[in-house]
Backbone bond lengths (Angstrom), bond angles and torsions (degrees), N, CA, C in turn:
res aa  C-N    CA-C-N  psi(-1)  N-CA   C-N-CA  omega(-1)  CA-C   N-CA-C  phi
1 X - - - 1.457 - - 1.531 107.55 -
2 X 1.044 112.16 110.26 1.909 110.14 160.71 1.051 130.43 -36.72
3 X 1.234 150.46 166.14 1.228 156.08 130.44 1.492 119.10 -7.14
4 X 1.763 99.98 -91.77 0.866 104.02 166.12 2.098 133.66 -3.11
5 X 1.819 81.10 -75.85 1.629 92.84 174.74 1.315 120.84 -70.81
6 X 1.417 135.69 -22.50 1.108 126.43 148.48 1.216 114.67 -53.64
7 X 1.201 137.55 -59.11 1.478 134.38 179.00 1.870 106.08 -35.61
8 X 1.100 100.21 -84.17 1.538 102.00 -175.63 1.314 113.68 -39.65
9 X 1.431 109.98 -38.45 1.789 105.21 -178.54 1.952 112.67 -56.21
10 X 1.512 99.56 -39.72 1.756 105.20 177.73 0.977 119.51 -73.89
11 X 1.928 122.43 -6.84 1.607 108.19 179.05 1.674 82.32 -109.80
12 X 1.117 129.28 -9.13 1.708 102.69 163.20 1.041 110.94 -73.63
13 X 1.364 148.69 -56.09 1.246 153.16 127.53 1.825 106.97 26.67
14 X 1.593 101.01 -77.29 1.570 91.66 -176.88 1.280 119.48 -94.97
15 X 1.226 116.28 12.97 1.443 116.55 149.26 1.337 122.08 -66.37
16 X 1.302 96.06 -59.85 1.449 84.09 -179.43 1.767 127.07 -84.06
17 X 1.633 101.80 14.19 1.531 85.84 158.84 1.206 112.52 -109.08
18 X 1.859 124.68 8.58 1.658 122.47 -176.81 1.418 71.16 -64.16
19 X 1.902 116.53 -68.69 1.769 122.99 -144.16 1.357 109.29 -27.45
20 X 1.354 103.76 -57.16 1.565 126.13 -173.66 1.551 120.24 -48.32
21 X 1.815 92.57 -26.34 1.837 74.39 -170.87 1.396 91.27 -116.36
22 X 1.660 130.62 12.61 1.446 137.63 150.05 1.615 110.11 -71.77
23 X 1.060 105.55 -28.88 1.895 103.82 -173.55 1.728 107.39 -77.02
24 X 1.586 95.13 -29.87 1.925 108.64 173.46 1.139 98.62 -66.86
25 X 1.089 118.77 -65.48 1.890 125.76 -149.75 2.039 90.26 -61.40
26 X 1.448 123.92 -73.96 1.701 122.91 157.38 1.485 101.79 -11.67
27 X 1.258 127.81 -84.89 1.159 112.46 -171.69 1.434 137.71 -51.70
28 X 1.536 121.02 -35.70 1.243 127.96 179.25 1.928 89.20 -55.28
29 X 1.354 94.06 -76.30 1.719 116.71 -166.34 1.781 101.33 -31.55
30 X 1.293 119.61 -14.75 1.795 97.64 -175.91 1.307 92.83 -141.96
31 X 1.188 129.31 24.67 1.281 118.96 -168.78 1.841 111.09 -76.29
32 X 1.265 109.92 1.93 1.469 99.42 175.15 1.910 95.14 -131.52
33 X 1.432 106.56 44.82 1.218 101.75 155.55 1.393 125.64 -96.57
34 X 1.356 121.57 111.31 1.420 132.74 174.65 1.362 125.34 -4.90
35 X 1.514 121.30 -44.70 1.174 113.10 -138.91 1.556 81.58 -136.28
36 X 1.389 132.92 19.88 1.555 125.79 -170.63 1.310 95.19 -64.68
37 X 1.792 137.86 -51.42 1.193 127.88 -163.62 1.263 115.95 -76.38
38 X 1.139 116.82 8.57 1.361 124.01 163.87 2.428 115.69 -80.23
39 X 0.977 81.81 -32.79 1.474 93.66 -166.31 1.531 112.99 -63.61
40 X 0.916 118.73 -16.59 1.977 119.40 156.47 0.808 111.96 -80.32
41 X 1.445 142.02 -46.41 1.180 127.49 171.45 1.476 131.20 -49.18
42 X 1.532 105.09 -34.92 1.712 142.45 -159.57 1.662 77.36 -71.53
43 X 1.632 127.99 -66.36 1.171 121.46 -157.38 1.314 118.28 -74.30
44 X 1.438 97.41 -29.63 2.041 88.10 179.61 1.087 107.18 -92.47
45 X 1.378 123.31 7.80 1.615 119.30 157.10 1.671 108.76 -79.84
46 X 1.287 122.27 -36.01 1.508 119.88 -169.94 1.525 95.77 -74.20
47 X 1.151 115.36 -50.04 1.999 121.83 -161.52 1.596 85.29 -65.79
48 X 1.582 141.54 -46.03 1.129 123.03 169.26 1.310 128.20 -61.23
49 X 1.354 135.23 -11.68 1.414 131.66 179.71 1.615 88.51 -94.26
50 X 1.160 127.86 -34.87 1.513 134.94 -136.24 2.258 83.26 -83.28
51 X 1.268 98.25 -58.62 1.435 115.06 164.93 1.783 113.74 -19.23
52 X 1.492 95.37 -85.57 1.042 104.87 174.22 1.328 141.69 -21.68
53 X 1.505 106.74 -76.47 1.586 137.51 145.29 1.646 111.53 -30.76
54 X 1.133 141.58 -40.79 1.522 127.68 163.67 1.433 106.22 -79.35
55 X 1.818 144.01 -24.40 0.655 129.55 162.48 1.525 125.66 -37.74
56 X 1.344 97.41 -72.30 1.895 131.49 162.90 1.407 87.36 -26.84
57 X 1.312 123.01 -78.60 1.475 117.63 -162.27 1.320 133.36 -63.80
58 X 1.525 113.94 -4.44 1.473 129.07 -150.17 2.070 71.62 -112.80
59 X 0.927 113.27 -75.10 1.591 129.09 171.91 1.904 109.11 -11.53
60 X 1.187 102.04 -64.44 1.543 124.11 172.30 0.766 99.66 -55.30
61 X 1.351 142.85 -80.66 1.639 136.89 -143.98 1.575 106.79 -81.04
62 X 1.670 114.12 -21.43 1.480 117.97 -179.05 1.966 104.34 -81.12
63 X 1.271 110.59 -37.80 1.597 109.32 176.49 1.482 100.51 -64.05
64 X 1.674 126.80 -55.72 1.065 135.47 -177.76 1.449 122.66 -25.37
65 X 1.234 99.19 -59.86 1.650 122.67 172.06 1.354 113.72 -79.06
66 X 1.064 141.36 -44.84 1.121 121.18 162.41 1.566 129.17 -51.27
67 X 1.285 104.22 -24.95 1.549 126.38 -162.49 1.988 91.66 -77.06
68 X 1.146 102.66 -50.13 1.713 108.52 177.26 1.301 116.22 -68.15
69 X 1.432 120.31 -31.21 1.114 115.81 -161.66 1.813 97.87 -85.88
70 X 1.549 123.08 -11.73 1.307 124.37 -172.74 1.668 95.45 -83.57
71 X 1.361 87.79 -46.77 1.952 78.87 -170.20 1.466 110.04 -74.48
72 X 1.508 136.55 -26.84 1.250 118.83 -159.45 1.473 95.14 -114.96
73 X 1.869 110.84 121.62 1.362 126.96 -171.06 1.653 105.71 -69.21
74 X 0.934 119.44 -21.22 1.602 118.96 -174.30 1.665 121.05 -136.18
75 X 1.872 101.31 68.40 1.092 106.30 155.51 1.075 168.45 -43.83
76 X 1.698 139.18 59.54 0.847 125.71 -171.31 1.486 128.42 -93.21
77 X 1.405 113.03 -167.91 1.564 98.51 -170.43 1.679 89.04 -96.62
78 X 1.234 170.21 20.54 1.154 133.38 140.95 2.013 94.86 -97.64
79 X 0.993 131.16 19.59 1.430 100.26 133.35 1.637 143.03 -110.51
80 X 1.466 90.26 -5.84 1.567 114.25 163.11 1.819 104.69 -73.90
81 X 1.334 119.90 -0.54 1.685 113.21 -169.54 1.787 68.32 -101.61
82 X 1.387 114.78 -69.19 1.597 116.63 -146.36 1.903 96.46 -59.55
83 X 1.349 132.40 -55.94 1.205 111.13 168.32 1.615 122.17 -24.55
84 X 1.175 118.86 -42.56 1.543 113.12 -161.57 1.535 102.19 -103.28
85 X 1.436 108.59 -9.68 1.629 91.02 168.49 1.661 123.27 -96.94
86 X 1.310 93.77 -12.00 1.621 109.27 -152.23 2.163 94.65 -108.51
87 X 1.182 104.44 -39.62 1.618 111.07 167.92 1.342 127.86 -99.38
88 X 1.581 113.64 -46.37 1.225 110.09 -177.26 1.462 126.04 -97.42
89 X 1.237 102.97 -9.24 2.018 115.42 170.75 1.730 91.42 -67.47
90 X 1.439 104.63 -71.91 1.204 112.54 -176.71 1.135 130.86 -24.07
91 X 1.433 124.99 -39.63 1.380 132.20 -169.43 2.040 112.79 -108.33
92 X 1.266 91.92 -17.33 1.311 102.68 173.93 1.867 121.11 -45.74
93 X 0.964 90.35 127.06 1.626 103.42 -166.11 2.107 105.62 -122.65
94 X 1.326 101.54 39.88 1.560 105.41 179.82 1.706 100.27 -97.81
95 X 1.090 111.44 -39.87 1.681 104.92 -171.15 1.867 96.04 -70.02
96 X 1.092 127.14 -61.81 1.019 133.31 164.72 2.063 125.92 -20.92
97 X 1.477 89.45 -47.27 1.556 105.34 176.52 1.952 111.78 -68.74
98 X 1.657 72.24 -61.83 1.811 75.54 167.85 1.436 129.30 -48.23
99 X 1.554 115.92 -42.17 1.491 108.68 176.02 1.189 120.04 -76.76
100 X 1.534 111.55 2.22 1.754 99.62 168.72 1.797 131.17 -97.05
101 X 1.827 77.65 -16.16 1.501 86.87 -171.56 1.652 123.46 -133.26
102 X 1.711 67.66 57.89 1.986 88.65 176.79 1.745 92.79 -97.20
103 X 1.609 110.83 138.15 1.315 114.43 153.10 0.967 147.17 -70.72
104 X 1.238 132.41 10.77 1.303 124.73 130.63 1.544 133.07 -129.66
105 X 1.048 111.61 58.24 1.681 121.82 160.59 1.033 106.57 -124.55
């Protein structure tokens, strides 16, 4: 084994025993918080809305652009920049989406 790979093998090593004794110390510290068994659920409900919403957004900006690039015969990239700063930033409704449909606020 090289160096190298010894090396990396000892900071995986103490990574994963800082994690380990951060996941103890977390646990002692909240262990009589009410609502802890709630909090997995809480997250793969947010990463699922959170999901979604870049879908939606990835979707938009890909029709968007395509949609410009059909109508305007002479594409270049500073009017494909100014379309998306000047129309499609503008109208963008993702920060907006997100703050309504977080699960728990």
């Amino acid at each position: 084994m090289s160096k190298i790979d010894q090396l990396i093998k000892n900071i995986n090593i103490f990574v994963r025993k800082a994690e380990a004794d951060e996941i103890e110390e977390l646990e002692a510290a909240v262990a009589d918080f009410p609502e802890l068994k709630d909090v997995p659920s809480l997250v793969e409900e947010y990463e699922k809305i959170t999901a979604k919403l870049f879908r939606m957004q990835r979707r938009t900006f890909l029709n968007a652009l395509n949609g410009f690039i059909s109508k305007d015969d002479s594409e270049t990239l500073e009017s494909i920049l100014a379309f998306f700063q000047n129309d499609l930033f503008a109208a963008d409704e993702f920060a907006e989406l997100f703050g309504k449909k977080r699960p728990f606020s």
